[in-house]
C-alpha positions in Angstrom: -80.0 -85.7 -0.8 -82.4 -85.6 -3.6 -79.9 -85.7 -6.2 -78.4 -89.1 -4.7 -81.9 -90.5 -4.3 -82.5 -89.3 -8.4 -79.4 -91.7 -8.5 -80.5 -95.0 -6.9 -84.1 -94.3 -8.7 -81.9 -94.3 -11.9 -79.6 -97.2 -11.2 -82.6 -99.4 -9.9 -84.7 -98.5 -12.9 -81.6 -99.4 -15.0 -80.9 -102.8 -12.9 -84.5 -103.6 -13.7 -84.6 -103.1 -17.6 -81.3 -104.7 -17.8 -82.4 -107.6 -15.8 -86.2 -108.5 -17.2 -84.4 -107.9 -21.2 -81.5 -110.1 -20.6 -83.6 -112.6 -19.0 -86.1 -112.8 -22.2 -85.9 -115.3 -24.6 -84.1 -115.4 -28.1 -85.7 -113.7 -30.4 -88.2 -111.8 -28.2 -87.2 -108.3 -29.2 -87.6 -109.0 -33.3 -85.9 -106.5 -36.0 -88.0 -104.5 -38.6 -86.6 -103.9 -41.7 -86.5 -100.4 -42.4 -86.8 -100.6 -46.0 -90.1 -102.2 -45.2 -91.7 -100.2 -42.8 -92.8 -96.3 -43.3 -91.0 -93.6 -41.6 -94.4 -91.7 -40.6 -95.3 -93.5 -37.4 -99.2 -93.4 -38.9 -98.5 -94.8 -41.5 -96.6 -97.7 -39.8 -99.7 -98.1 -37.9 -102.0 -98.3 -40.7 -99.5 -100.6 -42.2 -99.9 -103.0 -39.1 -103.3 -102.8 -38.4 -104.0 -103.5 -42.4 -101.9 -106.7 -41.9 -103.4 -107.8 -38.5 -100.5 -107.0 -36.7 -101.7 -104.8 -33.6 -104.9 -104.1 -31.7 -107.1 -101.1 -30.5 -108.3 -100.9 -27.0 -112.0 -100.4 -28.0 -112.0 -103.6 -30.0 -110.4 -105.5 -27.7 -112.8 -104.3 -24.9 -115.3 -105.3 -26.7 -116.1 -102.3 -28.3 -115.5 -102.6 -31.5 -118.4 -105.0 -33.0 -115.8 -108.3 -33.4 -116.3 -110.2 -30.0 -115.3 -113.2 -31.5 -112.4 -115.7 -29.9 -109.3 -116.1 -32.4 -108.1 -119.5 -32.1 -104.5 -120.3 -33.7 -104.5 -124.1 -34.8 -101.9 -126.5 -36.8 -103.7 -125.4 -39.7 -102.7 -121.8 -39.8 -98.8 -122.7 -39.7 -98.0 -122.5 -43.5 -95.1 -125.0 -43.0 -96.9 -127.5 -41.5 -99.8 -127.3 -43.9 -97.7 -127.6 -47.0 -95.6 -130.3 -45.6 -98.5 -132.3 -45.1 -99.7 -131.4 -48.5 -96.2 -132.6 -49.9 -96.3 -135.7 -48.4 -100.0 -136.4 -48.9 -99.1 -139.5 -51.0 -97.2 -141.3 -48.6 -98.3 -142.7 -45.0 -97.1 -141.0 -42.0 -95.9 -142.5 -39.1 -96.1 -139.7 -37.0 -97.3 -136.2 -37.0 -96.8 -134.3 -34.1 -97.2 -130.0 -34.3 -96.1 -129.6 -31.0 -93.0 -131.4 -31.2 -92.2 -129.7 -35.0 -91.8 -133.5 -36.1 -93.7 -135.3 -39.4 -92.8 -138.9 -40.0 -93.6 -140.8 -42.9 -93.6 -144.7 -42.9 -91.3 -146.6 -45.6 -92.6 -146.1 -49.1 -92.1 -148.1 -51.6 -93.4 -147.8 -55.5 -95.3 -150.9 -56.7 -92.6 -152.0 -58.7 -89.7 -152.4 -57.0 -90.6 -153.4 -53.0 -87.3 -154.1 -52.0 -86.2 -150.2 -51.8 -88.1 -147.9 -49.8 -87.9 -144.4 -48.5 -88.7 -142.6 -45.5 -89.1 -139.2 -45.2 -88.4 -137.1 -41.8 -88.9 -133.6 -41.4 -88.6 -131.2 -38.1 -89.7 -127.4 -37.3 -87.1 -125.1 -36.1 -89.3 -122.4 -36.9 -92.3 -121.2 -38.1 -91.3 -118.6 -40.3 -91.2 -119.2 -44.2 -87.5 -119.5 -45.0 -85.4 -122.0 -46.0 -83.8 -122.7 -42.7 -86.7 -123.1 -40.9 -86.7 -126.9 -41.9 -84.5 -129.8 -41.8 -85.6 -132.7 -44.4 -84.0 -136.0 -43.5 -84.2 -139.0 -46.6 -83.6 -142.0 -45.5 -82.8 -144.9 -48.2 -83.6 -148.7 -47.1 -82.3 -151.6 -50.0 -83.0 -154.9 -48.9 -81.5 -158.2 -50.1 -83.6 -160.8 -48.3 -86.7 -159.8 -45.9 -84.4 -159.5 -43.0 -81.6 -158.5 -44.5 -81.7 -154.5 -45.1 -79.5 -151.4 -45.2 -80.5 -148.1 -44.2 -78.7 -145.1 -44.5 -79.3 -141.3 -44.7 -78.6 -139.3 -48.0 -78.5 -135.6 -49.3 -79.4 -135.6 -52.9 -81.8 -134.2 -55.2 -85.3 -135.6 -53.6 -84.2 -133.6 -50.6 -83.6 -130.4 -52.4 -87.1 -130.8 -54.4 -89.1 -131.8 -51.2 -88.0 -128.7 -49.7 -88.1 -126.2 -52.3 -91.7 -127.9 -53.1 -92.8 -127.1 -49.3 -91.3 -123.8 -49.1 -93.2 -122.8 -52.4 -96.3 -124.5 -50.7 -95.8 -122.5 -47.6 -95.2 -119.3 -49.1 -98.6 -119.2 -51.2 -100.3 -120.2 -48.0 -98.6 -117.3 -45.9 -99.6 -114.8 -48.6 -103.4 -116.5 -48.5 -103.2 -115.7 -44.8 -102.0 -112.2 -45.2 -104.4 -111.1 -47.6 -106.8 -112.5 -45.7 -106.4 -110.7 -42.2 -105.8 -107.5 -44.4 -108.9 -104.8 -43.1 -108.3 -101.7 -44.2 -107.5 -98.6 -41.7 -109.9 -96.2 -40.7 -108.2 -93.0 -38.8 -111.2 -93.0 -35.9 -111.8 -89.4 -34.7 -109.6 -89.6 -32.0 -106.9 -90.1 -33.8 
């Protein structure tokens, strides 16, 4: 009897786990790169405590000395700050962080007002990579005031836009890293 109710303990426990990770959402359970990480488990905690990756219970109970709230705004997503910073010399339509969207209005140099660009870009995600944007150039050449074609290219201003925001982002992540960088102290406990 005890063996079979080891069993359904087992097979419940298993039905569980299987359930609550298959129901998580992409991306949840995120893959280290062992080439990255140390194989000493202290040291891999060192490692992300030093980079502001995990917590102790005593500072998070208040115990530690930093009581202070950390609030996560639009201006610590490196992406979205060097977009902005990218596209600082033309007007935006739209900027929108939670829906991953900047819009810029129709730009045109002082020269030639009868072609203008627009410049679209979306989130897909928030790490520093270079499919973690989509940069959509659109081209409009008018003949007459009401007379205008619009149409979507892929050329170099695309490629430049996005290599120059990726560049942005990437000194911006490595500000923020060094910044949250404390170093670790072994407490006596440990």
């Amino acid at each position: 009897m005890s063996k079979l109710l080891k069993n359904k303990n087992f097979i419940l426990f298993f039905l569980i786990f299987f359930t609550l990770s298959s129901c998580a959402k992409e991306g949840f359970f995120k893959t280290g790169d062992a080439r990255k990480n140390p194989p000493d488990p202290r040291e891999r905690v060192k490692k992300n405590l030093e980079e502001g990756k995990g917590f102790r219970l005593s500072n998070s109970m208040g115990l530690g000395g930093n009581k202070g709230t950390n609030f996560e705004f639009a201006s610590s997503n490196g992406l979205w700050r060097a977009s902005l910073d990218v596209l600082d010399f033309m007007p935006l339509t739209s900027a929108n962080y939670s829906g991953g969207v900047i819009i810029t209005d129709w730009y045109s140099e002082q020269g030639n007002p009868d072609e203008s660009i627009k410049i679209t870009i979306r989130f897909l995600s928030n790490e520093v990579r270079s499919d973690a944007i989509n940069v959509d150039i659109f081209y409009k050449k008018c003949v007459a005031v009401n007379n205008c074609k619009i149409n979507k290219q892929d050329g170099q201003l695309k490629k430049e836009i996005t290599k120059q925001i990726l560049a942005k982002a990437a000194v911006y992540q490595k500000q923020v890293k060094d910044k949250n960088f404390k170093p670790y102290r072994m407490s006596s406990d440990d």
